[in-house]
FIGU-294838 format. One record per atom (N, C-alpha, C, CB): residue in one letter; x, y, z. Coordinates in pm, whole numbers, padded with zeros to 5 digits, always signed. Glycine has a CB too. Layout:
N
AXYZ ...
***
This chain:
199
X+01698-00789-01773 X+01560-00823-01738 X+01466-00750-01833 X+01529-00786-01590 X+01418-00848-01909 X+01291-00766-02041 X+01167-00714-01967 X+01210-00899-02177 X+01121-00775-01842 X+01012-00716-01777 X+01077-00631-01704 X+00921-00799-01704 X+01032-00530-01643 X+01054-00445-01500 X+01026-00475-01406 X+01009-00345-01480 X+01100-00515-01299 X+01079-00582-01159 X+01132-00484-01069 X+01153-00728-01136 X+01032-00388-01039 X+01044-00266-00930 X+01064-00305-00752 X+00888-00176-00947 X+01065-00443-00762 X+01146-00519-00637 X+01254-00518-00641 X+01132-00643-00611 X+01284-00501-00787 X+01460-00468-00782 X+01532-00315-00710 X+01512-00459-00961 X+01445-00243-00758 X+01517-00159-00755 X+01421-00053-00598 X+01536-00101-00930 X+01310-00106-00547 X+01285-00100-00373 X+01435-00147-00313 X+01140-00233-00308 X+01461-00243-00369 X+01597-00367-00252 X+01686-00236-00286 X+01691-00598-00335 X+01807-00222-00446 X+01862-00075-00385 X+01855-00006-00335 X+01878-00011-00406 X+01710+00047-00355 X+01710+00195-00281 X+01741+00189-00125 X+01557+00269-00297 X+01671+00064-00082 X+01707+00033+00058 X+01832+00025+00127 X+01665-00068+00080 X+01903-00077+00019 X+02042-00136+00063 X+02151-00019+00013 X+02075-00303-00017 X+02099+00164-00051 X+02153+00257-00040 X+02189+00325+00048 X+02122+00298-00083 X+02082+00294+00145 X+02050+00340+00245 X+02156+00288+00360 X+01914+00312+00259 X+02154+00153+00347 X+02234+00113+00497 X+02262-00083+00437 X+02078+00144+00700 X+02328-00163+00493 X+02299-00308+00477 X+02231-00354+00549 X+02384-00385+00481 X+02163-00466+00449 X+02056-00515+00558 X+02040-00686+00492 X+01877-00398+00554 X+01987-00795+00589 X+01943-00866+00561 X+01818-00923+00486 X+01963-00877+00622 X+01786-01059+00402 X+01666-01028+00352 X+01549-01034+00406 X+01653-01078+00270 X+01575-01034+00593 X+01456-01021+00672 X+01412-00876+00700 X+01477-01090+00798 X+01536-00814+00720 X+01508-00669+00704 X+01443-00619+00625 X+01588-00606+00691 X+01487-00657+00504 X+01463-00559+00355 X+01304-00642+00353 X+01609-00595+00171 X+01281-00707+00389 X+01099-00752+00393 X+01047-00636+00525 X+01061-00979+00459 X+01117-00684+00630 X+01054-00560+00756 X+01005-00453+00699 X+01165-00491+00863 X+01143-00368+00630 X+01115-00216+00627 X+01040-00175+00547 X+01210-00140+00609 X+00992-00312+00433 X+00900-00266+00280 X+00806-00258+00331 X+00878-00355+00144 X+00794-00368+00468 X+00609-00434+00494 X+00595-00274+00601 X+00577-00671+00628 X+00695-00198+00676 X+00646-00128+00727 X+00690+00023+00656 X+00668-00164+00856 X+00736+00057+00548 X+00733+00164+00504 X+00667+00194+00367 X+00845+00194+00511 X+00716+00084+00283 X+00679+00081+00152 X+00538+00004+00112 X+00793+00020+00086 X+00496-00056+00222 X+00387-00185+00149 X+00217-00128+00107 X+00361-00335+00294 X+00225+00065+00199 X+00107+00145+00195 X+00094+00182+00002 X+00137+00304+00317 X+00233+00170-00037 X+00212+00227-00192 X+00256+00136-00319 X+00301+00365-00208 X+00311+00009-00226 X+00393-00090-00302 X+00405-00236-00228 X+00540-00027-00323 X+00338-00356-00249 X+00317-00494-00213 X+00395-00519-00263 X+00218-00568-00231 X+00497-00631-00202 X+00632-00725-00244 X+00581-00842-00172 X+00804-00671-00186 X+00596-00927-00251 X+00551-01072-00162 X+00695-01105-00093 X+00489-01231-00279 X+00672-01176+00005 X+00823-01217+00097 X+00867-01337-00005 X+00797-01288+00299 X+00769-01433-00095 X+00844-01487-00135 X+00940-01427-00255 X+00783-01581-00148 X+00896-01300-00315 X+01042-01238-00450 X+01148-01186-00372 X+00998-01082-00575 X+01171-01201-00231 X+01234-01108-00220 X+01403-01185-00244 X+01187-01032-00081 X+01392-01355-00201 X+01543-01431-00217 X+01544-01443-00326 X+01581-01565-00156 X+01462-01451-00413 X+01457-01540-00593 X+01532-01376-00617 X+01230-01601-00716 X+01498-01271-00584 X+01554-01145-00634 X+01658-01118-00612 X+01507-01050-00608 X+01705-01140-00496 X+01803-01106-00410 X+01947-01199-00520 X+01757-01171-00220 X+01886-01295-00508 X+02007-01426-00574 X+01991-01356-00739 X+01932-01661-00558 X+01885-01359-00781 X+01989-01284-00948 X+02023-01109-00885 X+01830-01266-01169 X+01990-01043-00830 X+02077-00936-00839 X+02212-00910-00787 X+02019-00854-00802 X+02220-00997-00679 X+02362-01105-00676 X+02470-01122-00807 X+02302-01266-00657 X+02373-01234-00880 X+02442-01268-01020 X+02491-01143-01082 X+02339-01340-01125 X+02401-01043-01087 X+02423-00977-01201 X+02517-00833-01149 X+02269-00949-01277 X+02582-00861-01034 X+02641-00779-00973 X+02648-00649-00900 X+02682-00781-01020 X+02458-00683-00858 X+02379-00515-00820 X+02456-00525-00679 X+02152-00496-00803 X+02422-00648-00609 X+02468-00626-00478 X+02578-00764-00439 X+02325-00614-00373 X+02648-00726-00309 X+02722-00814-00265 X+02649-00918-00152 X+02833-00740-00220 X+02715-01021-00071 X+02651-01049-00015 X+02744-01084+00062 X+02565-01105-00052 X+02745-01093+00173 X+02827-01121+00304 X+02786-01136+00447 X+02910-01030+00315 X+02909-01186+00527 X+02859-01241+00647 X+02809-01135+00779 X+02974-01334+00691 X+02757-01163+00896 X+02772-01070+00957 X+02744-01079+01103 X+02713-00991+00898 X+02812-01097+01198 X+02747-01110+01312 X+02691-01064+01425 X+02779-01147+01339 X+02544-01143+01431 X+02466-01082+01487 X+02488-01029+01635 X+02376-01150+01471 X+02416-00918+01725 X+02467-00888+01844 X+02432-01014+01923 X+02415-00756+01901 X+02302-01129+01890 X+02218-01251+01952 X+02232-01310+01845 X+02067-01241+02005 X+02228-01465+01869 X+02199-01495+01775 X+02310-01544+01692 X+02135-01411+01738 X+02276-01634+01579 X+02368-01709+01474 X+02426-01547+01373 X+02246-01857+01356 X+02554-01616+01307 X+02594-01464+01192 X+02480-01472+01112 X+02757-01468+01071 X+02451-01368+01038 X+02342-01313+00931 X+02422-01301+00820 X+02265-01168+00964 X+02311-01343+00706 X+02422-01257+00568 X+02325-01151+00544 X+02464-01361+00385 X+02435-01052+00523 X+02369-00925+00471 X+02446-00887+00340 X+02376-00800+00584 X+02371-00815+00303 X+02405-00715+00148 X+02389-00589+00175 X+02303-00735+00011 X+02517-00546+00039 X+02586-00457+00040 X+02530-00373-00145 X+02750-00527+00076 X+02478-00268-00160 X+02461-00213-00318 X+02613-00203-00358 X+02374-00043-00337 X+02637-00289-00481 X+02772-00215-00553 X+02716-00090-00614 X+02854-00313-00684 X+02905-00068-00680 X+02879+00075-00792 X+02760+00050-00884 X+03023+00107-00909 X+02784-00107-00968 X+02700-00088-01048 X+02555-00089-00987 X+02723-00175-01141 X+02530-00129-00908 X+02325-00139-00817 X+02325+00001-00792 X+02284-00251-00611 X+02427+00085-00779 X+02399+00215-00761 X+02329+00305-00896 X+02533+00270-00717 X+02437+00270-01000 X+02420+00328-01137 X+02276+00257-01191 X+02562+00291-01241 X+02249+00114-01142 X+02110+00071-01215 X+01999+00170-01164 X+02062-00095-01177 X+02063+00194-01011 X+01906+00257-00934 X+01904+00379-00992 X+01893+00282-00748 X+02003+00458-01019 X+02011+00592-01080 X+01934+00572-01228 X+02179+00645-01095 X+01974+00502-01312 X+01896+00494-01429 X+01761+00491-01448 X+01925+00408-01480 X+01734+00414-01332 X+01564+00368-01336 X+01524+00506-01279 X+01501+00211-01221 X+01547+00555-01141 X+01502+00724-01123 X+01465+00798-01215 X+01593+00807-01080 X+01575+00763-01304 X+01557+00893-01439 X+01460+00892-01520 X+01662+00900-01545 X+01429+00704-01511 X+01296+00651-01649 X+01144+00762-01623 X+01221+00416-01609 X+01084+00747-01667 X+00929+00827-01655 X+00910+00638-01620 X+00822+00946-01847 X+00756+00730-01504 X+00696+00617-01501 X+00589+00541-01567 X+00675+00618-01418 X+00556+00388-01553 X+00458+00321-01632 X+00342+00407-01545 X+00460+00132-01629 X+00221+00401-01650 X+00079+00421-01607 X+00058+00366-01486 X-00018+00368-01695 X+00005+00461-01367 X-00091+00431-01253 X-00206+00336-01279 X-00150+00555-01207 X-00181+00222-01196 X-00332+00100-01206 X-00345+00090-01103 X-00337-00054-01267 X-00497+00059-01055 X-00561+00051-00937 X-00643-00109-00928 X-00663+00187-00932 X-00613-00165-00879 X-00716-00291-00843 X-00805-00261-00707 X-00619-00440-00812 X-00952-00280-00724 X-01001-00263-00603 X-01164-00363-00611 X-01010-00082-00575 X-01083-00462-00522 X-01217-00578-00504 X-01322-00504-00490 X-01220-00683-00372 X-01377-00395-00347 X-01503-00381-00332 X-01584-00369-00458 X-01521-00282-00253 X-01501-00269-00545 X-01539-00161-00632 X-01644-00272-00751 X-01372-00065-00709 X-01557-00393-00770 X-01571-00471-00855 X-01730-00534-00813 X-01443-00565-00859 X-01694-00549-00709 X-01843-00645-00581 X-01974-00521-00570 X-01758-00680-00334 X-01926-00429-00579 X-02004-00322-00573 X-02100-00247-00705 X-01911-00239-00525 X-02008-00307-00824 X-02065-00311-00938 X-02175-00404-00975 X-01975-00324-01012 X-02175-00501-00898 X-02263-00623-00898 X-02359-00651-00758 X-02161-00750-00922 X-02350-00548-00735 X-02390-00497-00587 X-02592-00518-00567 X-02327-00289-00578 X-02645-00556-00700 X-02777-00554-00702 X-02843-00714-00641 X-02817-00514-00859 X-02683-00772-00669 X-02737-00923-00642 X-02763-00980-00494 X-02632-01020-00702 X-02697-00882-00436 X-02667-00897-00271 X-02802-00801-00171 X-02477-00813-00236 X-02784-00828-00074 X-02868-00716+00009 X-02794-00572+00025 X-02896-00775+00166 X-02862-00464+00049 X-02820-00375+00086 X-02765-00418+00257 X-02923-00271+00054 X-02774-00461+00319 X-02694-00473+00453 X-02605-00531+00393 X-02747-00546+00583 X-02565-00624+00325 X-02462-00717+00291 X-02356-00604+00222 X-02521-00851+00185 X-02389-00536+00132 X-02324-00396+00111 X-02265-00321+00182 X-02386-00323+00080 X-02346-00268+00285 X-02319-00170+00401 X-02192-00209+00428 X-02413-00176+00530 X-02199-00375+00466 X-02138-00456+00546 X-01985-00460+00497 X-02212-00588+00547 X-01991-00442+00361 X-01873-00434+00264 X-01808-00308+00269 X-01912-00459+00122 X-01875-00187+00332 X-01812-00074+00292 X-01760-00045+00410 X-01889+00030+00229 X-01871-00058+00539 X-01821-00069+00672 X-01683-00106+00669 X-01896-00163+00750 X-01638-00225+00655 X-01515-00296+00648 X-01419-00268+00611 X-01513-00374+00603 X-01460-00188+00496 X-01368-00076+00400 X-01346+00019+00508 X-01450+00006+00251 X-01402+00062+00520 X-01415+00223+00549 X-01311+00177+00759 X-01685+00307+00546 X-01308+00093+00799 X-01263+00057+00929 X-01137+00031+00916 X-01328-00048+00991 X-01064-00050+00770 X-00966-00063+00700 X-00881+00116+00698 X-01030-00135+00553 X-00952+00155+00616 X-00886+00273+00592 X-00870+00383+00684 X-00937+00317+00497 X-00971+00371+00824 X-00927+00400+00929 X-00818+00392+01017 X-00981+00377+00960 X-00766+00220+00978 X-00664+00178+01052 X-00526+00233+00996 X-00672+00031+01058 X-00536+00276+00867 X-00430+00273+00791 X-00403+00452+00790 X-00463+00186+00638 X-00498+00483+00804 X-00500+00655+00836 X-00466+00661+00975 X-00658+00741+00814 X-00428+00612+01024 X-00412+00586+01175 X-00294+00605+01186 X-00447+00458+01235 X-00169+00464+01132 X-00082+00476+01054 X+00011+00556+01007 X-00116+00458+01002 X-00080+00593+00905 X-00015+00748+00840 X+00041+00807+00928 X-00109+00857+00783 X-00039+00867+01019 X-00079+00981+01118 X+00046+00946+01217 X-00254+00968+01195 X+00118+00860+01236 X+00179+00836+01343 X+00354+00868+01262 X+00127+00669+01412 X+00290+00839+01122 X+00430+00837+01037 X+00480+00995+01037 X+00404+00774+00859 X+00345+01017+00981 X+00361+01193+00949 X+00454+01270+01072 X+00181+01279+00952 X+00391+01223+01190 X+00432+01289+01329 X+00569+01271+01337 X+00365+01227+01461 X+00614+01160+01331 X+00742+01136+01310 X+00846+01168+01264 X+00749+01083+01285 X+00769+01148+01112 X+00904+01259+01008 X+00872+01398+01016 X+00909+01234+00815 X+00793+01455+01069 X+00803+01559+01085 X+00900+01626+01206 X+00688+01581+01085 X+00940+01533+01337 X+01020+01581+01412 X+01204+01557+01386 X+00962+01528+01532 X+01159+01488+01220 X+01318+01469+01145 X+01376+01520+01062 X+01346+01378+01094 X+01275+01590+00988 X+01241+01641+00858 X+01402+01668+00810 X+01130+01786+00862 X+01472+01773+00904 X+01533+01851+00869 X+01706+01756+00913 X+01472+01997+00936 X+01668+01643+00933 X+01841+01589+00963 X+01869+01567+00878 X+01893+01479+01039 X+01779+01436+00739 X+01844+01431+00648 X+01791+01457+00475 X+01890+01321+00682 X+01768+01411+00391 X+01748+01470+00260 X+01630+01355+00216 X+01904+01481+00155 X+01711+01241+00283 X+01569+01136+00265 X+01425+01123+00317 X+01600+01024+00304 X+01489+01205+00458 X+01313+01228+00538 X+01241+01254+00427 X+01279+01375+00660 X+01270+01393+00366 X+01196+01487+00314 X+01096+01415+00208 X+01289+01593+00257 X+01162+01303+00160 X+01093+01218+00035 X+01038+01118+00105 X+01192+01155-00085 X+01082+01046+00203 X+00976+00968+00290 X+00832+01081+00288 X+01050+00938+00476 X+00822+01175+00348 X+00704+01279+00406 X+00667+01302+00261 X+00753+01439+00511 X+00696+01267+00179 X+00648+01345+00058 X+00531+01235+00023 X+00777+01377-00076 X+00620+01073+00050 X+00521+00949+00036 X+00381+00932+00114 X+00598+00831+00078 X+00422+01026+00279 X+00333+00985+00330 X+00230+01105+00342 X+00376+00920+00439 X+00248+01200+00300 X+00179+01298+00239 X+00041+01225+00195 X+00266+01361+00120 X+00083+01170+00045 X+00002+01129-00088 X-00084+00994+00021 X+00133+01060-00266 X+00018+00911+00088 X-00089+00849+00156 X-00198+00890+00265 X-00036+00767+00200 X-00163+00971+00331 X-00281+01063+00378 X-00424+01095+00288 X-00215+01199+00399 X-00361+01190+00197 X-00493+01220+00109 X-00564+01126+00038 X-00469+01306+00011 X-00479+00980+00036 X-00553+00887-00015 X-00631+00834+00079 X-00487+00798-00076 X-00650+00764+00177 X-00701+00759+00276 X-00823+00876+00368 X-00594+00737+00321 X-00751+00963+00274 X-00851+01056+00341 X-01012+01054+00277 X-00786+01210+00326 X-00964+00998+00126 X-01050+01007+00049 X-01145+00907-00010 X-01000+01054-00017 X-01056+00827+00139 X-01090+00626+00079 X-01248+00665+00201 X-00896+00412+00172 X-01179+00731+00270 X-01262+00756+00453 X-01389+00824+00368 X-01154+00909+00617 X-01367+00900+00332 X-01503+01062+00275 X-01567+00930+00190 X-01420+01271+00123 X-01554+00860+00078 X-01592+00800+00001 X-01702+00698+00055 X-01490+00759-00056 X-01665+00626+00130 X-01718+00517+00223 X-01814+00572+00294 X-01622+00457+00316 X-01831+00718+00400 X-01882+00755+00449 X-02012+00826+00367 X-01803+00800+00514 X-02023+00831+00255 X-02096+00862+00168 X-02182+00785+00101 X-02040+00906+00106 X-02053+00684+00074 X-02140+00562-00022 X-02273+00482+00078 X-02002+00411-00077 X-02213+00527+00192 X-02331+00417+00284 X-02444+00529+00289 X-02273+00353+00483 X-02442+00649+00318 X-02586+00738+00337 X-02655+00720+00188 X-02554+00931+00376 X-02573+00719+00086 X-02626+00707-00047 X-02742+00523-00046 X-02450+00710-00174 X-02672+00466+00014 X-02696+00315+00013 X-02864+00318+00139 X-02506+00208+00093 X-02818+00370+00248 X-02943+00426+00343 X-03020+00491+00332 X-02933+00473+00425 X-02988+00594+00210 X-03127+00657+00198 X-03200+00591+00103 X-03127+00800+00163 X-03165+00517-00007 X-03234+00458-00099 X-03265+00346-00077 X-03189+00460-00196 X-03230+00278+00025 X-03283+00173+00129 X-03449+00250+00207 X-03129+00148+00271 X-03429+00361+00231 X-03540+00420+00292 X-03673+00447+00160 X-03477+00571+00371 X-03598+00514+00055 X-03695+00567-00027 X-03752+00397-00074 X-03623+00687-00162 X-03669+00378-00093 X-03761+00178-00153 X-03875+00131-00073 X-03642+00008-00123 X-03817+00151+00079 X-03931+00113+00160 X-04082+00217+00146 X-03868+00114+00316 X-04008+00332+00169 X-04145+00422+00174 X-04242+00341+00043 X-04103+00625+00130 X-04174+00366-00131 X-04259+00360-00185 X-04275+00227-00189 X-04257+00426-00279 X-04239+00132-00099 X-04271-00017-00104 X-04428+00020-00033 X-04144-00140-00003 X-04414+00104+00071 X-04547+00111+00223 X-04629+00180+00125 X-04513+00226+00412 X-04622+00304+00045 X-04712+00394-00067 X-04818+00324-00148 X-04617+00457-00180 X-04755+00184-00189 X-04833+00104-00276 X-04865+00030-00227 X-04798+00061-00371 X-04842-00040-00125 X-04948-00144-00063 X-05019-00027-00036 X-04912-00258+00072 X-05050+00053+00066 X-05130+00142+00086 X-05247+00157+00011 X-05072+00234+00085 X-05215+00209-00132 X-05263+00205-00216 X-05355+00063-00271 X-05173+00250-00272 X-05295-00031-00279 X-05385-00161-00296 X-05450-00151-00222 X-05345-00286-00293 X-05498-00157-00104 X-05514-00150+00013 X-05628-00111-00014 X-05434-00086+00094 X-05629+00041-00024 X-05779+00147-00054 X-05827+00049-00127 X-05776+00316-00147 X-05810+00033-00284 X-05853-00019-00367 X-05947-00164-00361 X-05756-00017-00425 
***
């Protein structure tokens, strides 16, 4: 693979972990991995079937406790040795996409409530997701010490904390910044009529 497809190597790390189906391996991304890493549900079979091909993982039957058999997968030696290699790589540059930021740059064209309204939303977002965190943190913290992986889970949800923490402080700022200069506009909007006024 000439590009890097880090869906590849989420699915090892997972299917290192334990076998799982490709409903699972969507479950556990959308609820562990999706705070630092988006996988669309649709890469996850188109992936699944060449890493198949190329002999990362196996695939087999399995039956369910309810329900029709499942196929699940299995990491071979070699999906082991790929995931090990990629660990070792340094990583590509950190990129950030962020709509508001973009809307916010262009932010003169809109009302200031219409703004507010944008950050509000933000800022209720990142509440929910600090919420989240908070429930994760609690968690691995009453595990920390069974196995070797907690420790790097808590390490993830660490970094998502402080991000969130800082998405929260940011928002809560940007709007007093946005309210007070909503205020000062008006004053010197009332200053100068005033002024005509005398005149």
């Amino acid at each position: 693979m000439a590009k890097t497809n880090t869906t590849v190597y989420i699915i090892l790390g997972l299917l290192d972990h334990e076998d799982l189906s490709g409903y699972d391996i969507k479950k556990k991304i959308d609820y562990m991995i999706s705070h630092f890493w988006e996988v669309g549900y649709g890469q996850i079979y188109p992936t699944l079937k060449t890493m198949e091909e190329n002999k990362m993982i196996i695939k087999h039957s399995s039956e369910a406790n309810k329900g029709p058999e499942r196929n699940l997968y299995s990491i071979t030696d070699k999906g082991r040795e790929v995931l090990k290699e990629w660990l070792l790589l340094p990583e590509d540059k950190e990129y950030t996409k962020y709509e508001i930021l973009v809307k916010l740059f262009f932010g003169n064209m809109v009302t200031t409530e219409e703004n507010l309204k944008r950050i509000g939303a933000f800022r209720e977002r990142q509440n929910q997701n600090a919420d989240i965190i908070k429930v994760f943190k609690h968690n691995l913290e009453q595990v920390l010490s069974e196995e070797d992986d907690h420790l790097y889970y808590y390490l993830t949800v660490l970094f998502g904390e402080k991000v969130y923490k800082a998405y929260q402080d940011w928002a809560a700022e940007a709007e007093t910044v946005l309210k007070d200069y909503n205020k000062r506009k008006a004053s010197t909007k009332e200053n100068t009529a005033q002024t005509v006024t005398k005149e």
